[in-house]
N, C-alpha and C positions, 0 to 999 in steps of 0.2 A: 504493500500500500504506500509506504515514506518511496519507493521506486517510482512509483507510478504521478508520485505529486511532483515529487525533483522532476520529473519529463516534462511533467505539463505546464511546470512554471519555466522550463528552459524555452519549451514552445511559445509563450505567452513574450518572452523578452526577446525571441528569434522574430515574431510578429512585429515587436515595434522597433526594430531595428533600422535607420533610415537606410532604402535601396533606392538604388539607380536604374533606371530605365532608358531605354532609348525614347525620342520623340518621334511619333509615328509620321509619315512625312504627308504634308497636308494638300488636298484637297488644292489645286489648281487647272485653269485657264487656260485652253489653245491661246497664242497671240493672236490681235483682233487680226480676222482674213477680211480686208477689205482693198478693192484695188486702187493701183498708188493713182491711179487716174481722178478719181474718188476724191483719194485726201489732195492731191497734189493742186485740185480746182479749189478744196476748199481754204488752203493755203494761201493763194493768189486771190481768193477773194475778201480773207480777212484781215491778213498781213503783209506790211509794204513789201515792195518789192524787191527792197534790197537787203530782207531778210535771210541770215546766213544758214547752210544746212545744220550748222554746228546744235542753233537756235531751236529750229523746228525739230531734230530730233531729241534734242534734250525736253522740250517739250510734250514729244513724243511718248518718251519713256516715264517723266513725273505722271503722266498719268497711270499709264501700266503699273506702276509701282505703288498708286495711294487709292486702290481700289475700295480699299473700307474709310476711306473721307470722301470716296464717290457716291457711295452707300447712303453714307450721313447726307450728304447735300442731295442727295437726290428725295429722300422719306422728307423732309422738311418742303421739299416744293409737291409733296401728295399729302396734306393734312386727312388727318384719320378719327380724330374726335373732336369737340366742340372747345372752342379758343385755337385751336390750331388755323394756321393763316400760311398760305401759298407764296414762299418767297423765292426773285427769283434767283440772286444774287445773296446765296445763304452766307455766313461768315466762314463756312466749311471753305466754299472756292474763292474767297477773297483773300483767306489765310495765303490757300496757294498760289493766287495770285502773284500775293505781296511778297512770298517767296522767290518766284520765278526772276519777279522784275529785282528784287535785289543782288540776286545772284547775276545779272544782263548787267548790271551798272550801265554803262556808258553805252551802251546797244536795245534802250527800251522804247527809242524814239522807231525800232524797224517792226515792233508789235502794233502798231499804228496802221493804219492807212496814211497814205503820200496824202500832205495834208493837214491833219490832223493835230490839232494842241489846244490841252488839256491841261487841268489840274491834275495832281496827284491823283487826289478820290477818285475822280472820274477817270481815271488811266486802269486804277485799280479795278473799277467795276464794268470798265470794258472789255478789261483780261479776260474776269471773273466770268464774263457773260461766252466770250468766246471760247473759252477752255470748258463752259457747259454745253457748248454745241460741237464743240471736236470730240467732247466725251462719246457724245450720240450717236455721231459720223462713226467713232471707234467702236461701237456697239456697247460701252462701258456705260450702261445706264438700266439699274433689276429694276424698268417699268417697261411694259408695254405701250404702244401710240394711245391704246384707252384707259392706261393708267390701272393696267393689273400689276401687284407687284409680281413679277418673277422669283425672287431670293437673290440674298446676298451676294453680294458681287465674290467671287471668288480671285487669291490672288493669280497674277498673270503668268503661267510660266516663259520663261525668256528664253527659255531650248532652241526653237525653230530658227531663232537668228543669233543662237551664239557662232563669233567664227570662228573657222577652220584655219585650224594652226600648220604650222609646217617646221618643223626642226631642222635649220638647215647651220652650212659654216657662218660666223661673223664675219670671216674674212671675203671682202670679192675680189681679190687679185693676189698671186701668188706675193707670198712675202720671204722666198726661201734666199737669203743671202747670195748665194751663186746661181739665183737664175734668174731672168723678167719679170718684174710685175706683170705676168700677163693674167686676163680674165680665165675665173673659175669655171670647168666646167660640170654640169651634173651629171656624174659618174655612175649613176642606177639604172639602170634599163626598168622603163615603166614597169612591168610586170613583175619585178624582183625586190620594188621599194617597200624596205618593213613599214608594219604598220602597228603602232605602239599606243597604250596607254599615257596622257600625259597631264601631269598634277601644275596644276598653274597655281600657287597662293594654296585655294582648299578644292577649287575649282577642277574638277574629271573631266579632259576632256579623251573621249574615244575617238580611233582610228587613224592618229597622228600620224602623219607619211613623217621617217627619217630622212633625209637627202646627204649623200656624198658629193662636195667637188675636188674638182680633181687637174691638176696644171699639165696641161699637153705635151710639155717641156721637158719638164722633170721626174715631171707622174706622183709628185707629193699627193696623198690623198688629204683632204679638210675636213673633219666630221665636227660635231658642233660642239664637241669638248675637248678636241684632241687632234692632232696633226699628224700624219706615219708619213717618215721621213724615211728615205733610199740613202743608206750612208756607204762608204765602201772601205774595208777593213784594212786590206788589203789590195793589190792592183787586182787580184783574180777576185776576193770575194767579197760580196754586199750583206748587208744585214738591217731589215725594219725596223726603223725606231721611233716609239710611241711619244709626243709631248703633248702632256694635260695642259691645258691654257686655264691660266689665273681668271680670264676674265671670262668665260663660256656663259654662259647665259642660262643653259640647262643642262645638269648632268642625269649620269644614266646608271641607274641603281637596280636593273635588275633585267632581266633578256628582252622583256616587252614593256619597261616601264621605264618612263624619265619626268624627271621632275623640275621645278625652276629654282632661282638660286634664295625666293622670300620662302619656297618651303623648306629648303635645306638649310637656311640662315635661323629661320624658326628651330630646325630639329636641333641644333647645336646651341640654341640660347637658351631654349628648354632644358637640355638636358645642364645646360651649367646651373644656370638657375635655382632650376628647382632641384638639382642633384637626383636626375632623373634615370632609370638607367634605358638602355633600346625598349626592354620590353616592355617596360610603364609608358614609355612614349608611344608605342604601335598601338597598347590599346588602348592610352586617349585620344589619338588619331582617328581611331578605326572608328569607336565610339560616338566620335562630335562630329567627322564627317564625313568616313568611310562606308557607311552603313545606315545612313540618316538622311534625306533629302537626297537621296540620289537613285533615279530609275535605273540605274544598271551600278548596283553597290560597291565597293570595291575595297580591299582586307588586302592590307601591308603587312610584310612578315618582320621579325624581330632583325634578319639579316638586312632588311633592305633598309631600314630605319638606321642599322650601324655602318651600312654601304654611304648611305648621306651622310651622316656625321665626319666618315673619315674622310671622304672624299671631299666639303667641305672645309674644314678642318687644315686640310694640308693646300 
């Protein structure tokens, strides 16, 4: 019986022990599919003309990204109970507004029409008014034309237009001492170019083409961390010689996988830091981003976390 109670109070402290979990990865949004014919008329119709793309895509994206303050401004222009009042220019899109134009500083005169001069306020609630019809144009608006609500705006996923990377040399012209600067060439035959996992920051991106180039000359090959050099030993014999460059941009930590130098700068301040060792770091990696918000997961092993350490490192 004193058996069976020591169990059930070990249970009982095993119960309130705090655990960690992963976060389930949430519930998002195709990018709005609308054609660029579409937005690109109504760009020309709202904003000057010498409005820069820099402008209009940042624009673009503030909205993509504040889906649940589209939410808010949108329930406030459908009152639902009595005292509720139809506004159109809620403080939701003024806020963003006011954001937008402070971050443009000296470029808020191209959010205009050719023309056009304003006050403040009314710059403000001009924005506000146009960034509620770009919404619409984006389809980023849970009402219907007769004002059913739909549900909550979901966030957007940015998938469809993240870009395509390519891991190629820094270098574009041979830099070997004894030969020409001459231009690099790409030394893969389309059909034989790996194609690699590759960690940008926290960022996965899949199907990364490697590229070799390669000097006509000399025949140095250039790979994006490393150089293989043709030396000659002797008069009869040569031998390949590997140089890792200081400055590589992204090293290569495992057969199908490379990484950039904020992930591997991270793996090595972590472990000083916090006196961390490989294997504590793969699985708070794995944990926060390997396995978490990502449609195709992706689990680092203990060697490849100490392949970046060293690799940075030296």
């Amino acid at each position: 019986m004193k058996s069976c109670t020591t169990m059930l109070c070990a249970l009982v402290l095993l119960a309130l022990l705090p655990r960690v979990s992963a976060v389930p990865m949430e519930n998002t949004e195709n990018f709005p599919n609308i054609t660029f014919a579409l937005f690109n008329e109504f760009v020309q119709d709202q904003f000057n003309a010498d409005i820069s793309l820099a402008t209009v895509l940042m624009m673009l994206l503030t909205l993509t990204n504040n889906t649940t303050l589209l939410s808010l401004h949108a329930r406030q222009q459908h009152p639902k109970v009595k005292g509720e009042k139809n506004v159109k220019s809620t403080g939701w899109i003024k806020a963003l507004a006011c954001g937008l134009m402070e971050k443009l500083d000296g470029e808020v005169h191209t959010l205009q029409l050719d023309g056009q001069h304003s006050s403040e306020n009314v710059q403000v609630t001009s924005l506000a008014e146009k960034l509620d019809n770009l919404a619409k144009v984006l389809k980023l608006y849970p009402y219907t034309a007769k004002g059913k609500f739909k549900g909550k705006l979901k966030p957007i996923s940015h998938a469809e237009i993240q870009p395509v990377l390519v891991i190629c040399p820094d270098s574009i012209e041979c830099e070997d001492m004894a030969c020409e600067p001459r231009a690099l060439h790409q030394a893969t035959k389309i059909i034989d170019i790996p194609k690699v996992r590759l960690i940008k920051g926290s960022e996965v991106y899949g199907a990364t083409q490697v590229l070799t180039g390669e000097c006509s000359k000399c025949g140095t090959l250039y790979s994006a961390d490393h150089e293989c050099l043709t030396e000659n030993t002797t008069s009869e014999e040569t031998h390949n010689c590997k140089v890792y460059l200081n400055s590589a941009i992204y090293l290569k930590i495992g057969q199908s996988l490379w990484v950039d130098r904020v992930f591997s700068n991270a793996v090595v301040n972590g472990m000083y830091s916090f006196h961390a060792s490989a294997s504590a770091y793969m699985e708070y990696w794995n944990n926060s981003f390997g396995l978490v918000n990502q449609k195709k997961p992706i689990k680092l092993t203990q060697c490849q976390i100490w392949c970046t350490f060293v690799q940075e490192s030296i």
